[in-house]
N, C-alpha and C positions, 0 to 999 in steps of 0.2 A: 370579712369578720363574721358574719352571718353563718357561713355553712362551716367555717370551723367553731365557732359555739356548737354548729349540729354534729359534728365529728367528735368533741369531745363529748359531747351527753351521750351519744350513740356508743361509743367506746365504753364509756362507763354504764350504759344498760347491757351491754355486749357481755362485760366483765362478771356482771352481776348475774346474768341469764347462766352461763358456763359455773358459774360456782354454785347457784341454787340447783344447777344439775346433776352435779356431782354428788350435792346432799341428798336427792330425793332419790337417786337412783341407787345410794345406798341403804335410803330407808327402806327401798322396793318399791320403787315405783315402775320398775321395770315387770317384775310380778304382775303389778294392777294391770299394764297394760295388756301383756299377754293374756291375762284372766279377761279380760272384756273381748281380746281378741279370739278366743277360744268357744266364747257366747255366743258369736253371731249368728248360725246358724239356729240354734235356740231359738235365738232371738225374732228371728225370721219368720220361724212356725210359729210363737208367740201370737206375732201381731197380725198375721196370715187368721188366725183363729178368730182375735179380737175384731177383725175387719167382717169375717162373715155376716151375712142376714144373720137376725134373731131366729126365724126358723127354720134355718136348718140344723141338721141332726148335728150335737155335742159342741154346739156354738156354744160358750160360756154365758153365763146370766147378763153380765152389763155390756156382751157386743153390744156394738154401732154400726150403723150403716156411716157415721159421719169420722172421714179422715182426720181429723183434727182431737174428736176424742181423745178424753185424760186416758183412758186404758185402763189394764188391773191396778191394784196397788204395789203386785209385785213390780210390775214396769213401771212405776212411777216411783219405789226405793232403787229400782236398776238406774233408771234416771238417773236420780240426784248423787248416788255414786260414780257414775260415769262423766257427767260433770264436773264432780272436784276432782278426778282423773286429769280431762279438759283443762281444767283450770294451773292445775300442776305442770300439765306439757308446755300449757301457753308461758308459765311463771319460767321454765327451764329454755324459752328459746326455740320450741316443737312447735308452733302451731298449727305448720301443713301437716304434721303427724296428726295431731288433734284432731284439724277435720278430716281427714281420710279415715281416721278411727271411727267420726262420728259416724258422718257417711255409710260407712261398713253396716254399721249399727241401727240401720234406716230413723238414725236420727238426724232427717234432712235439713231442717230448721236451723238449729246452731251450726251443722256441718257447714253450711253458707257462710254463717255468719264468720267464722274460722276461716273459711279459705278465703274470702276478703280480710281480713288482719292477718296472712299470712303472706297474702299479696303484699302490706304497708310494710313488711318487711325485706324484700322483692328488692335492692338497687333497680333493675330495669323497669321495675313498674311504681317506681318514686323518684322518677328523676327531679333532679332540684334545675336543674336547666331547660327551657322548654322550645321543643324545636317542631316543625310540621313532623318529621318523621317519629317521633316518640310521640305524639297527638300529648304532652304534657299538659296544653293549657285544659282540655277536655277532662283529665285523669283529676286534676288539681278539682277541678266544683265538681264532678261525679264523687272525689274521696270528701270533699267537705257537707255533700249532701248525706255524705253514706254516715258522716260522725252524729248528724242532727238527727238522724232516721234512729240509729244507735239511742241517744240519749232520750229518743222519743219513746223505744221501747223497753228499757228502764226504767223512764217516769208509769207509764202504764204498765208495770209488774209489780208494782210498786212491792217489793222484795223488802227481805229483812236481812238484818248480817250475817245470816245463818242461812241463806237460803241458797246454794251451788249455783242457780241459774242467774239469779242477780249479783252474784261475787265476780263470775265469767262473765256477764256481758258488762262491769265496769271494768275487767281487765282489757275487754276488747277494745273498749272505747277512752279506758283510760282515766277512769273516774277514781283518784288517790283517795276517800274517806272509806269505800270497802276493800279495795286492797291492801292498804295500810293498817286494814285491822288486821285484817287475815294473816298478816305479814308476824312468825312468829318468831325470826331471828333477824339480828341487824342485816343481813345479807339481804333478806325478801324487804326489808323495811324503803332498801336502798333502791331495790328494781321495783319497788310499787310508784319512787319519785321519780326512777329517771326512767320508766317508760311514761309516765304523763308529759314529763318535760320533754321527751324525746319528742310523743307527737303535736305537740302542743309548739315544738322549736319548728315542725317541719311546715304544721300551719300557717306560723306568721313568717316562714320565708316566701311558703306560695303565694301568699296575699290574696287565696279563694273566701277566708270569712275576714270580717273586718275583727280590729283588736280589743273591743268591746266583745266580743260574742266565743271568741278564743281565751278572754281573759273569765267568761262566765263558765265556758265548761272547762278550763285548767285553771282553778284558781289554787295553784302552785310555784313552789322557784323553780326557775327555768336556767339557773346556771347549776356545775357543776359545786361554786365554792357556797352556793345557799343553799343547795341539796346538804353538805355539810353539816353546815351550820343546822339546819333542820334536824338531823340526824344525833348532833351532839347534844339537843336538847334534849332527847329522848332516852340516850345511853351513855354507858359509861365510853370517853372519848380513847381511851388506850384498847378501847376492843380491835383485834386482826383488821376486822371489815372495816373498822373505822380509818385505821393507818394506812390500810392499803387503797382508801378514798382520798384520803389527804396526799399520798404519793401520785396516784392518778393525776391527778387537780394540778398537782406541783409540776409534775413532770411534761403532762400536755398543755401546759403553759410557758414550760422553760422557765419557772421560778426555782432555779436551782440551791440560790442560796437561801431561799424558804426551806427548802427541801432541805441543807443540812444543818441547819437549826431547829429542824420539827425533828429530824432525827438525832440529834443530840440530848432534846429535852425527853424523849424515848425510850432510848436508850443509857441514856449517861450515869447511872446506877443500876447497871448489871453488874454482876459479880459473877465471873466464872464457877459453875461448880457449886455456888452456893443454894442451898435447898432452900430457903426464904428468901431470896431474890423475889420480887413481883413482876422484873421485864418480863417480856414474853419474849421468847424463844426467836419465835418467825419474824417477828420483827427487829429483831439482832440480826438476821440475814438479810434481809431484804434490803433494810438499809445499807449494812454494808457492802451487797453486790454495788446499789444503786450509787453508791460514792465511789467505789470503786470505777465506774463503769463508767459515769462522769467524768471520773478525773484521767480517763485514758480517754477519751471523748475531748480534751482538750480544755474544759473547767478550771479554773484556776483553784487550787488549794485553797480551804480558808481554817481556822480554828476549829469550827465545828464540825464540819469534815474530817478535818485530822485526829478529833477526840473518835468519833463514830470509826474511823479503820482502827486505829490502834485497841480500841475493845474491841471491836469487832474482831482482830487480828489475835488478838489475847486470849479470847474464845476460842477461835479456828484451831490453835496451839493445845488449847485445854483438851481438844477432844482427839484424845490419844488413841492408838490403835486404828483407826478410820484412814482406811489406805488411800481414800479419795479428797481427804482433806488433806492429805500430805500432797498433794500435787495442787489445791489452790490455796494453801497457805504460801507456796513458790510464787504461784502467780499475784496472788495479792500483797507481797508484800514489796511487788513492785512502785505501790501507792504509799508505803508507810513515809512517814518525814524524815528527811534526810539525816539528818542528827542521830536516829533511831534506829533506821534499817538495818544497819549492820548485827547490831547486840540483838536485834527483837529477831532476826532470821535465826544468829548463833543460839538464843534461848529456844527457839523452835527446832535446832538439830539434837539439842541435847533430849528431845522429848522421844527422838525417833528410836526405834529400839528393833528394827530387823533389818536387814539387806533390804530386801523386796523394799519396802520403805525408803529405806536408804538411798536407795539407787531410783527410785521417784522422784524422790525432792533434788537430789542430785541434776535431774533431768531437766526439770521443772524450772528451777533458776538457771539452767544454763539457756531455757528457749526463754526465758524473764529478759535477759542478756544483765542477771547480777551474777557478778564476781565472783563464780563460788570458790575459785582457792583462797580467796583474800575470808572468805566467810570460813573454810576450815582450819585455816592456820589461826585464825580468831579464836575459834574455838579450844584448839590445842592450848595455843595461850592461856588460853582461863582456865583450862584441866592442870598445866604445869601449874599455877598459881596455887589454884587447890589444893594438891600435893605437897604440892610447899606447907600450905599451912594445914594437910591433915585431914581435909574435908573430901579428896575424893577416892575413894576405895583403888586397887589397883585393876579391878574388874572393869570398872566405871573407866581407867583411861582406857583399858586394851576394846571396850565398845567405844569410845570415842576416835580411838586411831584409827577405826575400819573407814570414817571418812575420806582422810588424807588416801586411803587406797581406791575408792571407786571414782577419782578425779584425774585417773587416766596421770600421762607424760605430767602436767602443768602443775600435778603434786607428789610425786613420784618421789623427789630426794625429798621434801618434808617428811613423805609417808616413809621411809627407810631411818631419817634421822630421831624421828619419833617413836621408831623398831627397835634402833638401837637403845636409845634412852630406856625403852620399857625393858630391855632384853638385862641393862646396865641393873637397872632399880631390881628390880628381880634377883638376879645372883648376889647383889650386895644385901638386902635385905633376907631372902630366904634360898641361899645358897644349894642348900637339896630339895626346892622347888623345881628340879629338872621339866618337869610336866607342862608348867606354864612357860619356861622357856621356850620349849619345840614348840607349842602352841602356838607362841606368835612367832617364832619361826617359819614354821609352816606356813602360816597365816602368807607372809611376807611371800615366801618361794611361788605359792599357790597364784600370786598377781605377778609373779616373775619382775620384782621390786629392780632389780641390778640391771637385767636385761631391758627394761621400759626406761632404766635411766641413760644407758649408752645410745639407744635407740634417739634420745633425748637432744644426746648431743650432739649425733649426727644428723640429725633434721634440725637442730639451732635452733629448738624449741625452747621460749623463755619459762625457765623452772623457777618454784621459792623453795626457799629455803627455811627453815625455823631453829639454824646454831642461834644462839644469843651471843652474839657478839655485836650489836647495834648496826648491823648494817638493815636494807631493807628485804623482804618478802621477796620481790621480785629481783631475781637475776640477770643480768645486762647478757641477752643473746650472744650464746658465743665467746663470751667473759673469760678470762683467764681466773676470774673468782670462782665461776662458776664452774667451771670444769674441777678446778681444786676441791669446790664445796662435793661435787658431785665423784671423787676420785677418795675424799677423806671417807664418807656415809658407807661407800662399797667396800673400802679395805678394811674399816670397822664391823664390819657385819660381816665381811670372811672372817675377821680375828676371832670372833662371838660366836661364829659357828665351829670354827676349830678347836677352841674351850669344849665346845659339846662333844665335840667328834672324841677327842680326846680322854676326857672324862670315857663315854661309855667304854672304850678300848680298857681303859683301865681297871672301872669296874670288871669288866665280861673277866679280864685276865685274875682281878682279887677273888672272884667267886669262882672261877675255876683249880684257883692254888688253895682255897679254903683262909684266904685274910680277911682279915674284919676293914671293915671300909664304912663310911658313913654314906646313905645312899636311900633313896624311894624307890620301891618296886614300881617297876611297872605295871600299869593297873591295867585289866581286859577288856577295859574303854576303848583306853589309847593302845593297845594291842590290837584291837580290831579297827582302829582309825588309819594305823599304817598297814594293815595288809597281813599282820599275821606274823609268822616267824620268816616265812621264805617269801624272796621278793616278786611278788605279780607281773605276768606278761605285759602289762599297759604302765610298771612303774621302770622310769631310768636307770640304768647302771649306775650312774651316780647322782641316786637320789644319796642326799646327806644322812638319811635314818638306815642306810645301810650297818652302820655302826651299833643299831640301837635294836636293829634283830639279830645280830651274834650277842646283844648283853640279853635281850629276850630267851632266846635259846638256853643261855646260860644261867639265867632264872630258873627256868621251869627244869632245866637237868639237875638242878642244886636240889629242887623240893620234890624232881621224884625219885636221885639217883642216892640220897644220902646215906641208904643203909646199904646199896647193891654195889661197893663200889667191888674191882678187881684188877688184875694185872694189865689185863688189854687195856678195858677202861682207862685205866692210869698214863698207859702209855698214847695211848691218841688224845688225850686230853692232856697230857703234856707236851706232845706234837704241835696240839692245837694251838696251844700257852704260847711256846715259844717263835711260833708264826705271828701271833697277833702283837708280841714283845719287838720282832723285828720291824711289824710293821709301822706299831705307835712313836717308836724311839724316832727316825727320822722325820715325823708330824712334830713331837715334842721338842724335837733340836730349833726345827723352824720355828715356832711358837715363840720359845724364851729366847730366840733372837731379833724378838720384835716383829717378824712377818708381820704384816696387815696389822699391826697393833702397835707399829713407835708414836709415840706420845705427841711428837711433832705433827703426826697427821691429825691430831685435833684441835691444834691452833687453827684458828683466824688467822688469812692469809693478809697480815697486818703488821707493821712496825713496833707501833708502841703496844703497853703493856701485854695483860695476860687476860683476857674477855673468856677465856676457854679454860680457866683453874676448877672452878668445880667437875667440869667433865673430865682433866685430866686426873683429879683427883680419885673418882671412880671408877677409871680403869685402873688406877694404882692400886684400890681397896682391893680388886675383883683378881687384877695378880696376886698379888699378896695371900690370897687364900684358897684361890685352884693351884698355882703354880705351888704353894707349898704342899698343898696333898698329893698334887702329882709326885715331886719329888719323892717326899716320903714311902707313898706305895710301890714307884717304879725302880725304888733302891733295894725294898723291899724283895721284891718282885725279882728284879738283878739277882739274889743273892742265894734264893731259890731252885733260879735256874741256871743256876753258876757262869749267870754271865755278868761278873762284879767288876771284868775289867771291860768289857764291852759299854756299860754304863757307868766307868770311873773317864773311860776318852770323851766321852759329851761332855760330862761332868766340868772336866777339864777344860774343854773346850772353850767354857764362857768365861774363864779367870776370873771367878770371883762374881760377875757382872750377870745377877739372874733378872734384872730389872725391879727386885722387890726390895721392899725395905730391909736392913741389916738388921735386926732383930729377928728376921724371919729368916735369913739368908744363914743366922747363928743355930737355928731349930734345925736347918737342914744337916749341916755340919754335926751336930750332935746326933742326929740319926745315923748320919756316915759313920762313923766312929760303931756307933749300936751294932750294925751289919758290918763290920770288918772291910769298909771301904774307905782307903788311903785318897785322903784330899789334901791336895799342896796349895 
């Protein structure tokens, strides 16, 4: 029990030495040194001069013949500043620096007394075990002669608390009423007690002076928790140095649940963000590394604990942007409370706002070993909610979907079913927002969403899912639900991409015949996002925006050919029409005969009821409104290019059965009739 009292005081003098180091050597104490180091020679000639007989030539007036002589006055202000030098290095944990500096300086006196208290610092030359080969019992009454010898030379300098050479030889010796004056911030206040306590613990383990004569020259506490207590009567008890005394104390005694009850009452009125807040900062961290670290250390949770992560966790969240805190808000919130973790991780994804980020935290809880598709499909959850009632922008979900896609195969149909959803809300809500549709198109093609789901199934990797149909997240490996769920998501998003594909075909052909069409240019964003008008050696033959650089083209020929037109002109732009007319008609045949889009493929593979009417519902809206513009422009279109019976056999072809509501199906019919096409 003995030498660990001496291990924790020594840690806590240890502690205090490095951090008073840090301070001094930002004030310049690094400067002092080299500036006294840069003297020496000076200094040399100096006392060389001062030493000579009186007469000889250009001896100064108060030489001496006696070695001990005070000197000039200049060497006796060089002194006293070289001392509190001394005194600094000894305060920061230097003291063989000290005397080697002294030394240097043929200041041989203290330089001794320095390099014996740098010895007391020495493990090999303080052994607390005493054997013939370390001659410890010898070392112990030489060091307890050498503290008496010390305070002898102290009583007779009889010094004042200003004077550098008596400050320094009671740090040497350890005498707390002038070092503790001197001591100007909590931090030196601490290393003035726990170097007395330190020597003073090492003493009464030797048993070289008795504890009357130990207790006369340390008459101080000699533990770490009444160093404290000493210290708290003196300051304010929430100062850094103070907390990080009390964490010490706690921690090298293993009072942990001291430790998260001092950090509760600490902490427990932080307010993220808040500019009047009084916690301090550093000790928001501290503590909650140390519970953290604890509680993975095998600790048992307790209330106070749990209040200290969860603020602490609530912070780590508040500070946005800090790409390194997005990787230990993962790891930390391996310790939040169970009940909690989930929604306090999902309130921590919604803060994340880039890839690079993204794909951190992402990282980050997968080495945690938390759940992260169960935490993205969480998240999606509460985005859907939102929208529902109005609170989240459509911007807000298509950043929230980039989740579901950096979570690889395990969220792969979530991240496609939640493509489709955004791809659905979009055409129903702002129909000539084409833009944002390829967007998250693209988005989708770019993680190659279809390919990583087949990939999926043939490794009987278990995927979730996010239809609302009450079934669960997780997909039973290999499922016959699961292949459905994952066969519905992919033929949904060909039908969604066909709509586009189709669309542009139609536009590129109305603005090449000169029809009026409802439509958004293409802006020279997203012009420059796909490549241009001609397709790039490194893009696929069948990339999907194939379609959307022949309507590209046919933009920019509309706004710079519209005065030049001419007979050629006319004739290879009619050429062109009637290619693009044969090519879109067999796209359009498949389309309104349900390819990839019969209504059945969005049911729940389920008996009872209908868990999937809202969805079906919006593919219904979303025919209902391209399918009728298609018609109307490609009947158009037909009639133009006098091929009115080529597109009266399609026509024909569905009896009646365009999949959209009969009120629309009557609009179409009445344009027939407009354009001189016979429908039976």
């Amino acid at each position: 029990m003995q030498a660990k009292t001496i291990y924790i005081i020594q840690a806590l003098l240890l502690w205090s030495e490095k951090a008073i180091s840090e301070q001094q050597y930002e004030k310049g104490l690094g400067d002092k040194v080299r500036k006294l180091e840069s003297t020496k020679s000076s200094r040399y000639n100096s006392m060389m001069a001062l030493k000579r007989p009186t007469f000889t030539a250009g001896a100064p007036k108060d030489a001496s013949l006696d070695p001990d002589a005070p000197g000039t006055k200049e060497d006796r202000e060089f002194e006293q500043g070289a001392m509190n030098v001394f005194f600094q290095l000894v305060r920061s944990g230097e003291s063989a620096k000290a005397a080697n500096l002294a030394l240097d300086l043929g200041m041989s006196s203290i330089g001794a007394q320095l390099q014996l208290h740098a010895m007391l610092r020495n493990p090999l030359d303080v052994p607390l075990e005493v054997t013939k080969k370390n001659f410890g019992e010898h070392k112990r009454v030489r060091r307890a002669k050498y503290f008496m010898m010390i305070q002898k030379l102290i009583d007779e300098s009889k010094g004042s608390e200003d004077d550098p050479y008596w400050i320094l030889l009671s740090a040497i010796r350890g005498n707390i009423s002038p070092t503790l004056n001197a001591g100007k911030t909590a931090i030196e206040k601490v290393w003035a007690y726990a170097n007395s306590a330190f020597l003073a613990r090492l003493l009464v383990a030797e048993g070289a002076i008795d504890q009357e004569k130990i207790t006369t020259l340390f008459n101080i506490p000699i533990t770490s928790k009444s160093i404290l207590e000493e210290i708290r009567s003196e300051t304010d008890r929430t100062k850094d140095v103070l907390i990080l005394l009390r964490v010490v104390d706690d921690m090298l005694n293993d009072d942990i649940q001291d430790l998260y009850k001092f950090a509760n009452e600490v902490t427990g009125e932080y307010y993220p963000n808040d500019k009047n807040c009084e916690v301090n900062m550093l000790a928001l961290d501290i503590f909650f590394h140390l519970v953290a670290v604890s509680y993975a250390s095998g600790f048992e949770p307790n209330d106070d604990g749990n209040a200290v992560i969860v603020l602490g966790f609530d912070d780590l969240r508040a500070r946005a942007g800090i790409t390194s805190h997005k990787r230990m808000a993962a790891f930390y919130s391996r310790f939040l409370p169970e009940d909690m973790k989930l929604q306090e991780i999902v309130e921590t994804m919604k803060m994340v706002n880039s890839e690079n980020e993204r794909q951190i935290f992402y990282e980050s809880l997968k080495q945690s070993e938390i759940d992260f598709g169960r935490c993205a499909c969480t998240l999606i959850e509460q985005v859907r909610k939102e929208d529902e009632s109005g609170v989240a922008s459509l911007e807000t979900q298509i950043d929230h979907w980039n989740w579901l896609l950096v979570g690889g195969e395990e969220t792969a149909l979530a991240a496609l079913e939640e493509c489709n959803r955004l791809i659905r809300k979009t055409m129903l809500v702002s129909p000539n927002d084409e833009s944002t549709v390829r967007r998250i198109i693209r988005r989708a093609l770019k993680f190659d969403l279809p390919k990583m789901l087949s990939e999926a199934i043939v490794k009987d990797t278990t995927v979730l899912s996010l239809i609302q149909d009450g079934t669960l997240y997780e997909q039973e490996k290999g499922s016959q639900m699961a292949i459905e769920k994952v066969e519905h998501a992919a033929l949904e998003f060909h039908g969604l991409c066909t709509i586009v594909d189709v669309s542009n075909f139609i536009i590129t052909i109305a603005l090449k015949l000169g029809l009026m069409v409802k439509y958004a240019p293409i802006t020279d964003e997203e012009l420059a996002i796909i490549g241009g008008f001609k397709r790039l050696d490194n893009v696929k033959a069948t990339d999907f925006e194939a379609s959307l650089r022949l309507r590209a083209r046919a933009e920019q020929t509309l706004r710079e050919d519209t005065l030049k037109k001419n007979v050629v002109d006319h004739n290879t732009r009619y050429g062109m029409v009637v290619q693009h007319f044969d090519t879109v008609l067999p796209i359009f045949r498949g389309l309104i005969n349900n390819i990839g889009l019969r209504s059945e493929y969005f049911l729940s593979p389920r008996a009872n009821g209908d868990p999937m009417r809202n969805h079906r519902k919006e593919i219904q809206g979303i025919r209902n409104y391209f399918f009728t513009q298609f018609f109307i422009t490609l009947s158009e279109v037909a009639s133009k290019l006098k091929k009115s019976l080529q597109f009266h056999e399609v026509i024909t072809s569905f009896k009646d059965d365009f999949g959209i509501d009969q009120k629309y199906v009557n609009d179409i019919k009445q344009i027939y009739a407009q354009v001189n096409i016979r429908v039976e």
